[in-house]
C-alpha positions in Angstrom: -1.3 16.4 6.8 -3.9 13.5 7.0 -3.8 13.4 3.2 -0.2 12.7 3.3 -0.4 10.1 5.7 -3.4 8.3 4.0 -1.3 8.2 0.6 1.8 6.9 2.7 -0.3 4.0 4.2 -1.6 3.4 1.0 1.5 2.9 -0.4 3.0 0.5 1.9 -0.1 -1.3 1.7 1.3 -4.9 0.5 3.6 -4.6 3.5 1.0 -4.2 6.1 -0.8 -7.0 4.2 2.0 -9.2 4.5 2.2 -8.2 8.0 -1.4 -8.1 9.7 -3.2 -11.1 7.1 -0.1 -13.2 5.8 1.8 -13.6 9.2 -1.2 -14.3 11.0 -2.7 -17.0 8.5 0.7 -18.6 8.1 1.0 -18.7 11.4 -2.4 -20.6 12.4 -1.6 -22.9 9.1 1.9 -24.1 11.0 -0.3 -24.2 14.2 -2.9 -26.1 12.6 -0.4 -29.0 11.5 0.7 -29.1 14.9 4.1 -27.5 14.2 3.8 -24.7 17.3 7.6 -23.8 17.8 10.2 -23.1 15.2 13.6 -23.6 16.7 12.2 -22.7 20.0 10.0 -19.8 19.4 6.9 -19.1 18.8 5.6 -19.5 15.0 4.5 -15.4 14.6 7.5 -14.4 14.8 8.8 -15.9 11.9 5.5 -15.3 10.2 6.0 -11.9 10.5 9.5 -11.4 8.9 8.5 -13.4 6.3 5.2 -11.5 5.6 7.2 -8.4 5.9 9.7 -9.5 3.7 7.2 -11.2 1.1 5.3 -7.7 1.2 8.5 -5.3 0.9 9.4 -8.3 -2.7 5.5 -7.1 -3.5 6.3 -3.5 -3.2 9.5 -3.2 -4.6 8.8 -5.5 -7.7 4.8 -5.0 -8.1 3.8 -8.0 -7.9 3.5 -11.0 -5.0 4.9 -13.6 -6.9 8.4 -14.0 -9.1 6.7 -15.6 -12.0 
């Protein structure tokens, strides 16, 4: 059972990256530059769609980047 659960996170391991290191660092980047609020919220929460999004393209493609 613990086995199975290892291998899953494993596997889903570019999402969770995009999730807890991308979404995080793109987020204190925007902060950084002194942009705080994107159209009224604050800037994790669209740093986390788009490192969930950039790490579901890493998963389903195998690689991070198009090219």
């Amino acid at each position: 059972m613990i086995g199975r659960i290892f291998i899953f996170l494993i596997s889903k391991g570019r999402i969770f990256f995009g999730v807890l290191f991308l979404a995080p660092l793109l987020s204190q980047f925007l902060n950084y530059n002194k942009i705080e609020n994107i159209l009224g919220i604050p800037t994790l929460i669209p740093c986390l769609f788009i490192g969930f999004f950039w790490g579901l393209y890493a998963t389903i493609k195998g690689r991070w980047f198009w090219f």
